[in-house]
C-alpha positions in Angstrom: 0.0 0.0 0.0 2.6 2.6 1.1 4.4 2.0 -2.3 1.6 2.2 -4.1 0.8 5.7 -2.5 4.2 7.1 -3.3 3.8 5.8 -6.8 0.8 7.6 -7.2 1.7 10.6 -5.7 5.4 10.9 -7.6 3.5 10.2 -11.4 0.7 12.2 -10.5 2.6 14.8 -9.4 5.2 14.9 -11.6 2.5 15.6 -14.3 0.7 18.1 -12.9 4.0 20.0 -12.0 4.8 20.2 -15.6 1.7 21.5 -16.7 1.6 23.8 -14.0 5.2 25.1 -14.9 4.4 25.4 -18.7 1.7 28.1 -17.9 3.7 29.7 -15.2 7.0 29.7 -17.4 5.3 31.5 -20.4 3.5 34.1 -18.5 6.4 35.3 -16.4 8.3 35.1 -19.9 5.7 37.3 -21.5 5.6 39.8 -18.4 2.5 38.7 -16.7 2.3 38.3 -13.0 2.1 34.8 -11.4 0.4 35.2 -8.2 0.6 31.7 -6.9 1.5 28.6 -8.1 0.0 25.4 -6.4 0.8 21.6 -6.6 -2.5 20.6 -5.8 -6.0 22.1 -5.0 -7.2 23.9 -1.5 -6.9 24.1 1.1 -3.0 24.9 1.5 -0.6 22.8 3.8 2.1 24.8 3.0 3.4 28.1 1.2 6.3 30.5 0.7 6.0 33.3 -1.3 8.5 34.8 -3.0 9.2 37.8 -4.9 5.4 38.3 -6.3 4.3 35.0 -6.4 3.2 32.4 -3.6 4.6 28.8 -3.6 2.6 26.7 -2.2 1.5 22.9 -1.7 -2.0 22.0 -1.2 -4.1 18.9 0.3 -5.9 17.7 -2.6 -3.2 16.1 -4.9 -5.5 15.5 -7.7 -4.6 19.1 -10.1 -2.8 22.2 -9.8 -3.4 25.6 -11.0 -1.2 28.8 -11.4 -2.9 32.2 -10.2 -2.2 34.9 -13.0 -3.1 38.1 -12.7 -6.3 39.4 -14.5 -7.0 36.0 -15.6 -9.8 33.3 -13.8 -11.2 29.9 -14.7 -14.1 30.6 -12.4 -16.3 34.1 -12.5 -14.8 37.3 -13.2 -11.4 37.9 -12.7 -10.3 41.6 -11.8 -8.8 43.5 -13.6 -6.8 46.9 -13.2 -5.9 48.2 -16.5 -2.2 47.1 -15.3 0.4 46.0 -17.9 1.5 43.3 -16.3 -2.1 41.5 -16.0 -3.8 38.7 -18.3 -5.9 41.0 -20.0 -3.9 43.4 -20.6 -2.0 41.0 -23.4 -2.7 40.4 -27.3 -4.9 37.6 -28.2 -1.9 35.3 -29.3 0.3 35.8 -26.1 -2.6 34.9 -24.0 -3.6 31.7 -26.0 0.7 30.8 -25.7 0.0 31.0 -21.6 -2.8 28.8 -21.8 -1.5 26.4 -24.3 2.1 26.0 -22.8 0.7 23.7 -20.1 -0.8 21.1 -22.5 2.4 21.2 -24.5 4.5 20.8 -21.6 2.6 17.9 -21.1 3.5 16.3 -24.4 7.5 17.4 -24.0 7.8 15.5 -21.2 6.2 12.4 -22.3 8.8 12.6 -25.2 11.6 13.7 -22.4 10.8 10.7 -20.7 10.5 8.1 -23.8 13.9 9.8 -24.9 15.5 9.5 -21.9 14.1 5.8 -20.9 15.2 4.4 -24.6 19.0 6.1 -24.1 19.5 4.4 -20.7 18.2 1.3 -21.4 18.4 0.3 -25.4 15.4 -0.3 -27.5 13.8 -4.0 -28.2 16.5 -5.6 -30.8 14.1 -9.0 -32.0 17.0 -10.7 -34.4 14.4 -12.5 -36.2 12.1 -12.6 -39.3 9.7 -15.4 -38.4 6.6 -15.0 -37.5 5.3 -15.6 -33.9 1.6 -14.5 -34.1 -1.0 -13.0 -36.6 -4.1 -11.2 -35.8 -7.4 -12.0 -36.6 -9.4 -10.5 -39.5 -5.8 -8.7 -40.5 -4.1 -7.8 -43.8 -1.7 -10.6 -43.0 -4.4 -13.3 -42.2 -5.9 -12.0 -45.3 -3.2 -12.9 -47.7 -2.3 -16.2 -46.1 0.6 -15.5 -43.9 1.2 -18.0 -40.9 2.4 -18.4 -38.2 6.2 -19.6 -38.3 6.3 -18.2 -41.4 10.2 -16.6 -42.3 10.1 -13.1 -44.0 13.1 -12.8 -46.5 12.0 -9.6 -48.2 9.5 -7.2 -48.6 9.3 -5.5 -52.5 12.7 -7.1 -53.1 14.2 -5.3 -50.0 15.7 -8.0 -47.9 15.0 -7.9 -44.1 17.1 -9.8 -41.5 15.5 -8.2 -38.2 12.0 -7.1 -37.0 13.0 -3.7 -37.3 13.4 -3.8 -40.6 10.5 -5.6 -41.6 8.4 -2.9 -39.4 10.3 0.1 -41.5 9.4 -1.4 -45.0 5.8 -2.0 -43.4 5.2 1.2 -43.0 7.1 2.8 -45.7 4.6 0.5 -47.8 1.3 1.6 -46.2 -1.4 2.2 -48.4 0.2 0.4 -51.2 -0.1 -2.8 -52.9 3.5 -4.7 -52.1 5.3 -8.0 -52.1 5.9 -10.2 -49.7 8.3 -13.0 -50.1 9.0 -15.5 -47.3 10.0 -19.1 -46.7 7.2 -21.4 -45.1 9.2 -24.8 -44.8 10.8 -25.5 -47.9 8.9 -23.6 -50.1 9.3 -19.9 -50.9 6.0 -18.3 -51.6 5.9 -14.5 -52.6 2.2 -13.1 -51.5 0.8 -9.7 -52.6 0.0 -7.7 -49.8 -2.7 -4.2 -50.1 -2.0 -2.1 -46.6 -4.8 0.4 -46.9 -3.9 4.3 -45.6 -6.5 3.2 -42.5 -4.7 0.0 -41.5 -2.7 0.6 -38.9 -0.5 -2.2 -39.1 0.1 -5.7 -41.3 -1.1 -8.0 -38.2 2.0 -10.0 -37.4 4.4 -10.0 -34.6 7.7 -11.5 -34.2 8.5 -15.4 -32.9 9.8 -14.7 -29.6 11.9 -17.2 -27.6 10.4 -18.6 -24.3 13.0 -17.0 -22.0 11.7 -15.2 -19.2 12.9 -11.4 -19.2 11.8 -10.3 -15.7 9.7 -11.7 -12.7 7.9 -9.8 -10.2 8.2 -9.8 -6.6 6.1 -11.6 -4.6 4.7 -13.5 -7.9 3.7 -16.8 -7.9 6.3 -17.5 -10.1 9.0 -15.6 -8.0 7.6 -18.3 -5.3 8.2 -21.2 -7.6 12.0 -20.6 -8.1 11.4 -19.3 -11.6 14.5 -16.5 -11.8 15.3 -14.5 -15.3 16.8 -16.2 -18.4 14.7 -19.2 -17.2 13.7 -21.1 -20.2 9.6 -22.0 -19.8 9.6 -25.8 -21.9 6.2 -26.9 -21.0 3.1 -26.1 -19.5 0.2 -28.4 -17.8 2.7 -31.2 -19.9 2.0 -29.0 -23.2 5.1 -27.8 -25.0 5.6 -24.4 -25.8 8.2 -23.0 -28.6 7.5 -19.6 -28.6 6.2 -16.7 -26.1 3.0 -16.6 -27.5 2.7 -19.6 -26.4 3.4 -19.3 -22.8 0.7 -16.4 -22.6 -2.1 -18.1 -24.3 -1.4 -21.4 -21.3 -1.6 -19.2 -18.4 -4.1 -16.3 -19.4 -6.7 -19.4 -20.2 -6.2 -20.6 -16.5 -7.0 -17.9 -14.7 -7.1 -18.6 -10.3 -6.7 -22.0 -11.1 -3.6 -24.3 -10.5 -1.3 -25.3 -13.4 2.3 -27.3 -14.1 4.8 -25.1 -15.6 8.3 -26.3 -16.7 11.4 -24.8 -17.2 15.0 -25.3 -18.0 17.8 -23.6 -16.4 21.9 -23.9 -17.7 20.9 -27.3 -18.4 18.6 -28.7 -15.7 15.0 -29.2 -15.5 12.6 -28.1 -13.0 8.9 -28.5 -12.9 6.5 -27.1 -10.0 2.7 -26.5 -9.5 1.9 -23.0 -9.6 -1.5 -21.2 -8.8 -2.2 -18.1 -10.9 -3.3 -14.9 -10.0 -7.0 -14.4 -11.6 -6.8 -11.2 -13.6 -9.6 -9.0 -14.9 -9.8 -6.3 -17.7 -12.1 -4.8 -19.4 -13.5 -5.3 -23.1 -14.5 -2.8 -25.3 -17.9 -3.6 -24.9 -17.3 -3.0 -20.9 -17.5 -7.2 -20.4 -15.3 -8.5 -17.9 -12.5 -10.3 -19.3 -10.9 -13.1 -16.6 -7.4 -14.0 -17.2 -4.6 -15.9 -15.4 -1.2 -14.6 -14.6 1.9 -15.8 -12.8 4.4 -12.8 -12.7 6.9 -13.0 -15.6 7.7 -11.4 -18.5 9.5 -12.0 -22.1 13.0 -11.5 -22.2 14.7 -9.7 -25.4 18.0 -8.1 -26.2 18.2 -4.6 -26.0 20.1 -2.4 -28.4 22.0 0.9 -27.3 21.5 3.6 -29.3 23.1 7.0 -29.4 20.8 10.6 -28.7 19.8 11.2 -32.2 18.4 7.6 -32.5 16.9 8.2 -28.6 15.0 11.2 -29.5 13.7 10.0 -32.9 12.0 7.1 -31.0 11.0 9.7 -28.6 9.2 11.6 -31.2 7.8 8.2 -32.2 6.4 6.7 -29.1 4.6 10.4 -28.0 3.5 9.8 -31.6 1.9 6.5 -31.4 0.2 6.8 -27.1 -1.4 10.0 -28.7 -2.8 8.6 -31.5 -4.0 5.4 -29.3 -5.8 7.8 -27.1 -7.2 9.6 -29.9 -8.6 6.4 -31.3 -9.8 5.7 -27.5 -11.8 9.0 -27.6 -13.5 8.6 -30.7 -14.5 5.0 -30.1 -16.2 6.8 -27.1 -17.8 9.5 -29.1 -19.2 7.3 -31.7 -19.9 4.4 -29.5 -17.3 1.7 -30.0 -16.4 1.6 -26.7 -18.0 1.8 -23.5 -17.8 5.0 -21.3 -17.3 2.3 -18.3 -13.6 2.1 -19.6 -12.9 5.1 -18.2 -10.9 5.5 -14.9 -9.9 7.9 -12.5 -7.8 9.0 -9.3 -8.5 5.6 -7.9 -7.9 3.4 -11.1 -4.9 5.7 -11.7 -3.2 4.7 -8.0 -3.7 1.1 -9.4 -2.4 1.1 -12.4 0.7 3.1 -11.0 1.2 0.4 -7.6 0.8 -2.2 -10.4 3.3 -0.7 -12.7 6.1 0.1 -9.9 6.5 -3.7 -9.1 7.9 -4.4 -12.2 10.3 -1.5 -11.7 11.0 2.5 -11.8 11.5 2.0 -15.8 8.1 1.2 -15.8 6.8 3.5 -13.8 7.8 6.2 -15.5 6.6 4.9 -18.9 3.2 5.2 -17.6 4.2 8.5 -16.4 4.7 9.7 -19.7 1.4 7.8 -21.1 -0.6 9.9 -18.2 1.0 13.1 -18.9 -0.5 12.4 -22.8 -3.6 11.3 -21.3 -4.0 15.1 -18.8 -2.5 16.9 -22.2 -5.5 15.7 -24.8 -8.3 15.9 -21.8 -7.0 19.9 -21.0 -6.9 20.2 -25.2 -11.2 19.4 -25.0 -12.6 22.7 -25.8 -15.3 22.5 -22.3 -15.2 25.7 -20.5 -13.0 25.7 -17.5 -9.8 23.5 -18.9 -7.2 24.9 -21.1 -9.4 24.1 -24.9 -12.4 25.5 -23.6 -10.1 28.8 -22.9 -8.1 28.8 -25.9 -11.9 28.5 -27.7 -13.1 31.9 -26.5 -9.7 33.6 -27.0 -9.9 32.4 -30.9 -13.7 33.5 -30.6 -12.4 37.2 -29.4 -9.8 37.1 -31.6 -12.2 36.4 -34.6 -15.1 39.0 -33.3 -12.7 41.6 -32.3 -14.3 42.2 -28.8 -14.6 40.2 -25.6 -17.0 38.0 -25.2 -20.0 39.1 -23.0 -19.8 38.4 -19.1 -23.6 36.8 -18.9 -22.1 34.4 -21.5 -18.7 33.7 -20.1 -20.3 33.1 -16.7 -22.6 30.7 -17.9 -20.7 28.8 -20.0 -17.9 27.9 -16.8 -20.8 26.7 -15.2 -21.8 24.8 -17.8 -18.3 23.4 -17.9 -18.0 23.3 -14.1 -21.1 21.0 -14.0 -19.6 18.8 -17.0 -16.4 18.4 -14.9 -18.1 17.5 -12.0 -20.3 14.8 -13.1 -17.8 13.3 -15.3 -15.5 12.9 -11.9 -18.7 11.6 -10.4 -19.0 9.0 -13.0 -15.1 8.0 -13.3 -14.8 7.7 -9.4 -18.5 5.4 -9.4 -16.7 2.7 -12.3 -13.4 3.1 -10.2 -15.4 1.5 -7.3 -17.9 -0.2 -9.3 -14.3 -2.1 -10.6 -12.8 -2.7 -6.9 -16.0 -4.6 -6.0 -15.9 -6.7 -9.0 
């Protein structure tokens, strides 16, 4: 529990810091007052002020907000006439105030994935064969398999997974080849990646090594230790990963043989799983077993230039997932019971700590995505809804009237408020399941 709070506590406030100090940074830079800048909501523990701004930490840790003058989320701000206040600004140094704390919010999700890939290396699969394909994908489409060998993709030989992801997407929304070796045959298929598909539907053959085992896991209880090789489970060989998941996620709770090899020897032990649950699109609980390992793989170093382009890439590809997320939502694909908040949050972060600080701040830099999208929603209140009636000035050249502004923040205030309601009632509708 305790590590699960300071988890919490460090990604949650680690986020709101930075989007905190985006606004802050940009308005001092433009010559606009700060007043007070708070890591968390009222009341306040504690505060210094300094110079013209007060410091301060307060006792709910679930936001943060930066006081500037001449400028209020809720009612009427007041205003002097001064230089140095909110108002007093042109329309595109205001909108830079308000839109520096979202962007700060996607800087350091690529800080982090920059950072994280040139400490520890990036996934290096030395492979071309084929360990899974999807359902109802390109690849199923055409007739790969699985076991299937990739020699080259419109006459481009590939000799790693990286590769064959590069020439993958450098094909999208073409018709290509594909040539690989299925046995002893060599078959060439003809492959049409429309613009909309996101990917071919094939991953890579991954040994059966174990990478990393959690502490306190039933496997961790079993003896199993990292660069164990899993050989078998309930007497059923496994040759890949793939297959090692699909064994233990269909015996969930219940108790299971696993076997493994290590420098030579054989051990075999009875292990109980832990009964996982997750939630489907549709909002159906999903049941699946799990014992507390993961795959092992080589990493390969890379130098900054390489660290930051995967940077770029990563915040790249967790926004675009969440965009997906939020218009499955709006157009009914997915259930509005997915989402999760402060208390599904503290989970996923205690969850995410045991496999290590690596981890930990992954998800740090997927959350600090997640709070710069939500602030981009144009409701009245957050960040979009401001940077919407600045554009609106802007575009009518006069402010927009005070009966208007005031109803439209409670309009948003009210949206805010229920939608916390309803996070926080499928947070604990999800603890009692």
């Amino acid at each position: 529990m305790f590590i699960t709070i300071v988890a919490t506590l460090l990604v949650l406030g680690l986020v709101i810091f930075i989007h905190e100090l985006g606004h802050f940074a940009v308005a001092k830079r433009s010559g606009i007052r700060v007043e007070q800048f708070s890591l968390g909501f009222p009341p306040k523990m504690i505060g210094k002020k300094i110079g013209e701004t007060e410091y301060c930490i307060s006792w709910l840790p679930l936001g943060g907000y930066v006081k500037i003058a001449g400028q209020s989320d809720l009612g009427e701000a007041e205003i002097k006439g001064e230089p140095w206040e909110f108002a007093s600004k042109p329309i595109f140094t205001k909108i830079a105030v308000i839109a520096a704390g979202p962007l700060m919010n996607f800087l350091l999700a690529f800080f982090i994935f920059s950072a994280l890939t040139l400490g520890w290396g990036i996934p290096a699969y030395n492979t071309t064969r084929i360990g899974e394909v999807l359902e109802n994908s390109p690849a199923e489409a055409v007739g790969i398999e699985v076991g299937d060998r990739i020699i080259s993709i419109e006459d481009q030989r590939v000799q790693n997974w990286a590769q064959i992801q590069r020439a993958i997407t450098l094909n999208r929304g073409k018709t290509f080849q594909i040539k690989l070796e299925r046995g002893n045959e060599v078959k060439t298929l003809v492959v049409t990646l429309q613009p909309e598909d996101e990917i071919l539907g094939i991953s890579p053959f991954i040994e059966p090594v174990v990478g990393r085992v959690e502490k306190g896991s039933p496997a961790q209880r079993a003896g199993i230790r990292q660069g164990d090789v899993i050989t078998a489970i309930n007497g059923k060989q496994v040759t890949q990963w793939r297959d090692v998941v699909d064994e233990i996620y269909s015996h969930p709770g219940e108790s299971i043989t696993v076997e493994w090899r290590r420098d030579g020897e054989y051990y075999k032990d009875t292990v109980i799983t832990q009964m996982k649950k997750q939630y489907d699109a549709q909002n159906r609980v999903v049941e699946y077993g799990a014992i507390g390992i993961s795959a092992g793989f080589t990493t390969k170093k890379v130098g900054p230039l390489q660290a930051i382009h995967y940077g770029i890439k990563q915040t790249w590809e967790r926004t675009y997932l969440i965009l997906r997320v939020i218009r499955g939502l709006v157009v009914g694909q997915i259930s509005p019971r997915l989402l999760g908040g402060p208390i599904l949050i503290a989970q996923m972060a205690g969850e995410t700590v045991q496999w290590g600080w690596k981890e930990l701040f992954g998800f740090a830099a997927f959350l600090s995505i997640n709070l710069g999208l939500i602030n981009l929603i144009p409701i009245p209140i957050v960040d979009g809804g401001v940077i919407l009636f600045l554009l609106i000035e802007g575009a009518i050249r006069r402010p927009i009237p005070k009966n208007v502004r005031l109803a439209t923040t409670k309009v948003g205030l009210a949206i805010i408020i229920l939608l916390m309601v309803y996070v926080t009632f499928n947070d604990i509708t999800r603890l009692l399941h």
